[in-house]
N, C-alpha and C positions, 0 to 999 in steps of 0.2 A: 393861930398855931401852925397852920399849913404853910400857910406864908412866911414866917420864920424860919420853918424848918427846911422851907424851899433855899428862902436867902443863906443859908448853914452850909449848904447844902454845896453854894456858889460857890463860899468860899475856900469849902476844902477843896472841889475842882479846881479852882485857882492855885491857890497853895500844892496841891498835887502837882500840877503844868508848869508854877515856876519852879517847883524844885526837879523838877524831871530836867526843865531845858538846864538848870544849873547844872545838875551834873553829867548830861552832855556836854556841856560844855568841858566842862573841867576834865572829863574822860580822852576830849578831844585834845586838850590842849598836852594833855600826859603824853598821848598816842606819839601827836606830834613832834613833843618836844625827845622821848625818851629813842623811840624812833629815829631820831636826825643825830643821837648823838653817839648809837650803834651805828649806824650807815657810814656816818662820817670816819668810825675808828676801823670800820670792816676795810672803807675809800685807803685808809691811811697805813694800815698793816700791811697793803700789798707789797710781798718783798722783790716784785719785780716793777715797781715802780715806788721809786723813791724821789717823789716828787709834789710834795706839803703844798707849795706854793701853787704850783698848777693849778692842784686840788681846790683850793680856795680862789683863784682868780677865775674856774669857770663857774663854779658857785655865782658868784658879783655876776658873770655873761649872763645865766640863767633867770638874776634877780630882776637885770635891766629888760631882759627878752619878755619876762612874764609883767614887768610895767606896761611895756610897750602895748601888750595882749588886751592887759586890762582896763585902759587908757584909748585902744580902739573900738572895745565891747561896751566900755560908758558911751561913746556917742556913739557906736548899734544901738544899744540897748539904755536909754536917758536915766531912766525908771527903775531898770534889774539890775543894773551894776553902777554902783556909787565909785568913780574914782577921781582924782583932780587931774585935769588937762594937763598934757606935758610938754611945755613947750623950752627947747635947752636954749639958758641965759649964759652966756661966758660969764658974767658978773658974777652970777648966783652961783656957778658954779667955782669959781677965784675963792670968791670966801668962805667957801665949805672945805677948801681944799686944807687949812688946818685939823679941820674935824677930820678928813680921807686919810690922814697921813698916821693919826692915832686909831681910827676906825681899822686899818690895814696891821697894825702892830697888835690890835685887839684879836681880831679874825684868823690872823695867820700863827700867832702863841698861843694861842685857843688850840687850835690842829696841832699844834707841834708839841702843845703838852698832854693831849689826846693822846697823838702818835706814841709814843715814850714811857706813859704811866698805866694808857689802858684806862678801861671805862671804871673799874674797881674804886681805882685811886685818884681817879680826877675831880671828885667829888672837897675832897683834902687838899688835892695840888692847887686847886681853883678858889682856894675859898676865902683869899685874905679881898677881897676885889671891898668886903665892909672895912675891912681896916685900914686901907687905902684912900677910902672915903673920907673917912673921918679926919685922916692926917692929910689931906691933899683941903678938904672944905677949911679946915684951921691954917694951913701954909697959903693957901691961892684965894680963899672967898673970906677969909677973917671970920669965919663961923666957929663958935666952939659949939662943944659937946658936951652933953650930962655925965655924972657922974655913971650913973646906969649905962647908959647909952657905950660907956668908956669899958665899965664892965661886963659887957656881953661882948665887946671887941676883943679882950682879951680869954674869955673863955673859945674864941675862936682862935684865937693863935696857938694856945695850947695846944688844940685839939688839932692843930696844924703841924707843930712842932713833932707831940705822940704819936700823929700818922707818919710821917717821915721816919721817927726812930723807929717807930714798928715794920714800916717796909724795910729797912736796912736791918734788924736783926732777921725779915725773913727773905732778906737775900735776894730781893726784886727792886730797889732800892735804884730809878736812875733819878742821877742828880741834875741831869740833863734836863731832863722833863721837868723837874719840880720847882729848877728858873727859869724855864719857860712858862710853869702857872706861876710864876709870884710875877715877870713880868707882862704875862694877860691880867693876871688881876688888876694890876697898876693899871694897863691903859682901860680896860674895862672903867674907871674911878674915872680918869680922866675924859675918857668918850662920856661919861656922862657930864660932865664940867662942859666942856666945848659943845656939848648938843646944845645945854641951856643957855651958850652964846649963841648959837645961827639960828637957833627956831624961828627969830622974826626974820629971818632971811628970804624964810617959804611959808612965810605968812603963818608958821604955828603947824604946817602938815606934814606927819610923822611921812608917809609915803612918797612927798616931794623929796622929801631928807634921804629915804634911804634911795631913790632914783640915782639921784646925783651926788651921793653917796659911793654908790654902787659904780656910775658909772665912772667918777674920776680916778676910783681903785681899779679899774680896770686897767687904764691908760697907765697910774704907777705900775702895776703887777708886772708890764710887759719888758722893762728892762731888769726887774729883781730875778725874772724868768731866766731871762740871756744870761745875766750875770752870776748866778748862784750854780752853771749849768746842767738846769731841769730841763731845758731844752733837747739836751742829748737824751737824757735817761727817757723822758715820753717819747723821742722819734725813736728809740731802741728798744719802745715796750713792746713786749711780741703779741701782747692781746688790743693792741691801739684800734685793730678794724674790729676788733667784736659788738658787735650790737647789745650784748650784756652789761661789758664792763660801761659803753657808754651812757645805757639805761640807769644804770646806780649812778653816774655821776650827774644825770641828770634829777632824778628823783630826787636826791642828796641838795640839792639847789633848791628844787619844787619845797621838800621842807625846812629848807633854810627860807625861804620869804616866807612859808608859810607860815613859821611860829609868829612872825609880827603882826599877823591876822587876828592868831586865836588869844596869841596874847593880850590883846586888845579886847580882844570878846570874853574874855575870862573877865578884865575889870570891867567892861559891859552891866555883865548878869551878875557881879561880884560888888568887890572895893577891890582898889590897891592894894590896901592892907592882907585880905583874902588871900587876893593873887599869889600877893609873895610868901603866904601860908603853905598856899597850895604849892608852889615854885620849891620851897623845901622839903614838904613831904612828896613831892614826885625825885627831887634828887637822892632821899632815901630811897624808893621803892630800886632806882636806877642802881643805885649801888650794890642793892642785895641782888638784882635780875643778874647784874654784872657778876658777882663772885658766883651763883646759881650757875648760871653759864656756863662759866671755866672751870664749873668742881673742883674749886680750889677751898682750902682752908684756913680760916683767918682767926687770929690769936683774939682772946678777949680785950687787948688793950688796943687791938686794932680798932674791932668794932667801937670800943667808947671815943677814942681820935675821931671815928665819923658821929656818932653822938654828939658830942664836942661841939663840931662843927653846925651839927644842923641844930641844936637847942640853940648856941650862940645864937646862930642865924636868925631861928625864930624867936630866941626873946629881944633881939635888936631890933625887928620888924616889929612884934606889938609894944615894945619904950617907944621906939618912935612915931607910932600910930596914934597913941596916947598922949604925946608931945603935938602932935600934929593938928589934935582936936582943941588942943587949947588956943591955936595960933590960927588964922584963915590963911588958908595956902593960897597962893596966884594959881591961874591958871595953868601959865605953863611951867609950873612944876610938874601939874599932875605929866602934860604932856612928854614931859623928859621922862620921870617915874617910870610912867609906860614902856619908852623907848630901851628905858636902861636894862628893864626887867627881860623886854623884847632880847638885848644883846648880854647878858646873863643866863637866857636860855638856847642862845645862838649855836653854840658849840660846845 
């Protein structure tokens, strides 16, 4: 009997320790993600510097700076730090350079419909990236869609549609911002299309991906920089020497690579499926911190627009998760999944 109760005993320790590290985990990934996407709208309100692209091309500096970091503390350290050797291939990098060019269009309408709608309404402006999917998998991969799967697409449009009218009857309404989310959603859809072509590129390693990823948007950013001139407006910013302003733009990076960590470690100690549970109820909680915030006041038909959105969201995620158990998925599906989810919670 003692001995029973010992083994009993085990397993609620056990069960106690996973569920503890789960929801660090998951707390972490909230922090992280909700975190990155305040900072990045605090980075982007600055009205004396109006400069989006910057904003995101030292982002990419930061991402490649902290590979490099990580990449020289794997061979410090063989044992404490896992990461894969980085050695740059012109080749590999040539044929990612489709992916940089959609990955750059993803990153930087990401910021700009940030910038414009505010963290309230981005949640709405951002949210067709599923219904983009669906119609981009049927036009470029010949995949159709279930019926279900079709109708949870559409109770996100609506709730897409309801949010826009509702910001325009309350008179915050830019239309600027709200084509800049429908075209991040788009490349969002398509970044995950082109990821699942170069994955054998880097041998399947989400972190070589985003390396040279990161680094070939860099090398684009430097003439959109000249040319759009954000160049003048940063050499004209009067807090350019502050050690403040350059600490947020760095941190602001720090948790842009980071979400692809925790991301990863949420499906870790999770599923996929979890993740992107969790990935919509943290875009709720974001939403209401965001109106909480600004002490602002939002109509009932406002709030159900973001309802809309995130029941869509979530009941497209468990059709498809249900669709998914019936079929054995390849590998690197999972690994795009990962990534795509990674850049769903990018910005």
């Amino acid at each position: 009997m003692a001995l029973l109760d010992s083994t009993q005993s085990e397993k609620d320790e056990s069960f106690i320790l996973r569920a503890t590290k789960i929801a660090a985990v998951v707390a972490l990934y909230w922090f992280i993600s909700i975190s990155m996407v305040f900072l990045n709208n605090y980075l982007l309100e600055n009205k004396d510097l109006d400069a989006p692209i910057f904003i995101t091309f030292f982002q990419c500096i930061v991402s490649v700076g902290l590979c490099w970091i990580l990449n020289f503390l794997s061979k410090l350290c063989p044992g404490f730090v896992d990461f894969p050797s980085l050695k740059f291939d012109f080749r590999v990098s040539r044929e990612i350079l489709p992916l940089t060019i959609v990955f750059i269009g993803m990153i930087t309408f990401n910021n700009l419909c940030l910038k414009y709608v505010g963290v309230a309404f981005y949640t709405v402006g951002r949210s067709l990236s599923t219904v983009f999917n669906v119609a981009l998998s049927y036009a470029v991969l010949k995949q159709t869609t279930s019926f279900y799967a079709v109708l949870c697409c559409g109770v996100i449009l609506g709730g897409f549609w309801l949010g826009v009218d509702q910001e325009s009857v309350a008179g915050s309404l830019s239309w600027t911002g709200v084509v800049f989310g429908v075209v991040a959603s788009l490349c969002v859809s398509l970044n995950a299309i082109y990821t699942k072509k170069v994955m054998p590129v880097v041998d399947g390693n989400i972190w070589k991906l985003s390396y040279y990823n990161n680094l070939n948007a860099i090398v684009l950013f430097i003439p959109l920089i000249a040319f759009s001139g954000e160049l003048k407006s940063v050499l004209e910013f009067n807090r350019l020497t502050h050690l403040h302003f350059w600490g947020m733009m760095i941190v602001g990076g720090i948790f842009g690579f980071a979400i692809g960590y925790v991301t990863g470690l949420q499906i870790k100690f999770t599923s996929p499926l979890t993740h992107n549970v969790s990935g919509t109820a943290k875009s709720c909680a974001q939403t209401v911190l965001a109106v909480v915030h600004l002490g602002s006041s939002k109509s009932n038909l406002w709030w159900t627009s973001n309802m809309m959105v995130l029941v869509g969201s979530f009941a497209y995620t468990w059709v498809k998760g249900l669709e998914m158990k019936k079929v054995q998925v390849p590998p690197e599906t999972e690994n795009t999944s990962s990534l795509k989810s990674k850049d769903d919670s990018m910005v």
